[in-house]
Structure formats: structure tokens, C-alpha cells
N, C-alpha and C positions, 0 to 999 in steps of 0.2 A: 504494500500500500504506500503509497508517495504520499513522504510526510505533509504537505502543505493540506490533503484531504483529512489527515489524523490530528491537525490543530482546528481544523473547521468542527470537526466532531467534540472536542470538547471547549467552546468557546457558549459562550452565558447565552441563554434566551434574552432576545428584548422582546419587551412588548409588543413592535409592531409587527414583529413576524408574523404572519396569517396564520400560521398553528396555533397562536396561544391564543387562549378562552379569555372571554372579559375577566374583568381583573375589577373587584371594590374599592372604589380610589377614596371613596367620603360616606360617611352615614348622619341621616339628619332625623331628627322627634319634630313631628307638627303636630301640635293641639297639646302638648304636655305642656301645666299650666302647676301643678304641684310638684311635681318633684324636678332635678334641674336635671339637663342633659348627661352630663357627667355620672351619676346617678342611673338613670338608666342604659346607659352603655357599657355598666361593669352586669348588666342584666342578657346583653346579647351576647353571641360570639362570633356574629359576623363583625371582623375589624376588618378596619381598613388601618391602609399601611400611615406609620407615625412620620412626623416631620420629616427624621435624618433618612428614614428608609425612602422617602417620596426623593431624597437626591440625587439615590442613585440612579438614575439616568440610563444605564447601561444594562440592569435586572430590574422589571419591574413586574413581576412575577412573587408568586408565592401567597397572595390575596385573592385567591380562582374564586369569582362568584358561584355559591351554591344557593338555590334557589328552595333544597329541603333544609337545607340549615337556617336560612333566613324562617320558609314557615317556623321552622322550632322556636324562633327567636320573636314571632308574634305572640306563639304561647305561652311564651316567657313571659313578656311586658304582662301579659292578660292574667298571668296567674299574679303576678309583681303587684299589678294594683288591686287585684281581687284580695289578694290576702291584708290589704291595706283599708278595704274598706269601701274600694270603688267596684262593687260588686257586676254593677252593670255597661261596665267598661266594653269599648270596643276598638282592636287594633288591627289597623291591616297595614299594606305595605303595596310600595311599585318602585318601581327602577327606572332610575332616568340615566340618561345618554350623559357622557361629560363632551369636552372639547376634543376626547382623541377614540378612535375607532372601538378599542378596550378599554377604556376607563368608563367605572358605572356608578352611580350614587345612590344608596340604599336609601327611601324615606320609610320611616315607619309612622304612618298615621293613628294619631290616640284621640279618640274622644272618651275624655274620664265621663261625662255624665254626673249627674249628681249622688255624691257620697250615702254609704246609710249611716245616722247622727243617732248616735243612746238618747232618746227622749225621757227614760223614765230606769228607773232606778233600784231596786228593793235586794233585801239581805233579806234570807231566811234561814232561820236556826232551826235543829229540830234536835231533839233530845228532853232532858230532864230539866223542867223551869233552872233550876239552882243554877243547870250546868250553862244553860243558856243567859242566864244575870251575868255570869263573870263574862262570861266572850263581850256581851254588851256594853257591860260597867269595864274595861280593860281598855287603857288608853294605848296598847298597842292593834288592838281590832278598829279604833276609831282614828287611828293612825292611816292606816293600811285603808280605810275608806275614805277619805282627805285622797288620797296620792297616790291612786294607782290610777291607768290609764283608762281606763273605762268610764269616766266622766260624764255627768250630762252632760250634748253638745258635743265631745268630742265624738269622732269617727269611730265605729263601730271596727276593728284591725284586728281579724283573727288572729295574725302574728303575735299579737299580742296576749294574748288567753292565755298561754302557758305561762307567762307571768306573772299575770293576776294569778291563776289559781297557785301558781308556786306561792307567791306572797302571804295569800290567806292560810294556806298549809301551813307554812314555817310559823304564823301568829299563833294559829289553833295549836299546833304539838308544841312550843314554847310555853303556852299555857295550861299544855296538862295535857292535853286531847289526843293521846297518843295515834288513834286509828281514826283519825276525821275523815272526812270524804268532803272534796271544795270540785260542787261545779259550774259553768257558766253557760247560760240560757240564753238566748235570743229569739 
């Protein structure tokens, strides 16, 4: 084989070569209005390529648009704000053209919709009156209802439930109640 063919063989893809597949050059959130972009982009896994890697000039490769990986990355966001609260969220996506034949720009479109808000509030105890006075009269139980995130008004964030019922657990066995049971209702 004549060497000049055996340097062609291994010399870097560029991008404009007709073999290579579009390539994710940018990703953009329209309609995301609560949480910042930043934020939800550690939520996808379609990247696109970073400043220093956009210089190299030479390889721009290694960012192959997938198009099931992107869906995934819808059901990501959608699980992202469901679990947050925005139950009736809806995200989709389209791809737009850049300036060069392979470069593509990913948008994921969010409309959050409006949020579900705790309008109403109640504790219930069950057990032996006596045992139910102390949880009451116990200013670490009236503590833990002060400051956990379940608030009227605030956002209803399933993410959040294991911490509330963690919190009320660790009050209740603190105070005695070795075998309590903390659940949350909606």
C-alpha cells in the first residue's frame, strides 16, 4: 500500500465530509419560566459540544444527533417537573438547521402549566389520647410543622415527601414512639 493512501486512512473526520451525520452544535428551553436553563440541562444528555471543543475546527464530531436519546431527554424534563409539582407539564422538542450542513440545534419546548399549591393542611394522630397530648404539646412536633416543605401555598413536590415523612419519623421515635408509621396524603 503507498504510504500517502495509509496517512489518508488515518487522518481526523471533519465535519463536512458527506459521511458524517448531523452533529448537536446548541440546545435551547423555551417556555421554562421556573427553573433556569442551567438546571435543566444537567437533566438531558443530549450535549452539545463546550466552548474549547467548538475550536477545534478540524474534528467536529463526537456530538452525533440521536433522535431516541433526545425523546428520553423529553421524558426526563417531564418526569423533572412532575416530580416538582408541575404535574400537568408538557414537553416536546424539534430541531432546527444551524448555519452549516451538520450542525443542528436541539429546542426542547416546556409549557409548565399551572402548578398543584397544598391549599389545606391537617395532622392526624391516632393512638392512645395520653400518647397523642405529648406528640401535640412537644415543641419539637410543632417545630417540624412550622418548617417542613409542605406549606400552604407552596407547591405540592413529590420529591419532596421522603423528607417530610423522614422528619416527622425522626420527631415521633425521639419522643418515644419507637414503631410510628408517618404518611402523606394528597
Amino acid at each position: 500500500m503507498p504510504r500517502s493512501a495509509i496517512a489518508m486512512d488515518r487522518a481526523p473526520r471533519v465535519a463536512q465530509d458527506p459521511d458524517i451525520p448531523p452533529q448537536v452544535w446548541d440546545d435551547e428551553f423555551e417556555g421554562n419560566k421556573q427553573f433556569p436553563n442551567m438546571v435543566l440541562q444537567r437533566q438531558v444528555s443530549t450535549e452539545p459540544p463546550g466552548f474549547w471543543q467548538k475550536l477545534k475546527f478540524w474534528n467536529r464530531t463526537g456530538f452525533e444527533l440521536n433522535e431516541t436519546e433526545i425523546k428520553k431527554d423529553v421524558i426526563r424534563l417531564r418526569n423533572y417537573y412532575q416530580r416538582r409539582g408541575y404535574i400537568n407539564v408538557e414537553v416536546s422538542y424539534r430541531i432546527a438547521d444551524g448555519n452549516k450542513s451538520w450542525k443542528r440545534t436541539v429546542i426542547f419546548e416546556i409549557e409548565e402549566n399551572i402548578p398543584i399549591r397544598i391549599r389545606n393542611l391537617s395532622y392526624k394522630l391516632t393512638g392512645a389520647n395520653r400518647h397523642t397530648e405529648i406528640v401535640d404539646n412537644s415543641r419539637e412536633f410543632e417545630k417540624a410543622q412550622r418548617e417542613h416543605q409542605y406549606q400552604r401555598g407552596n407547591r405540592y413536590a413529590t420529591i419532596s415527601q421522603p423528607e417530610v415523612i423522614g422528619r416527622f419519623t425522626d420527631v415521633l421515635k425521639n419522643l418515644g414512639f419507637a414503631y410510628t408509621e408517618v404518611d402523606v396524603s394528597a
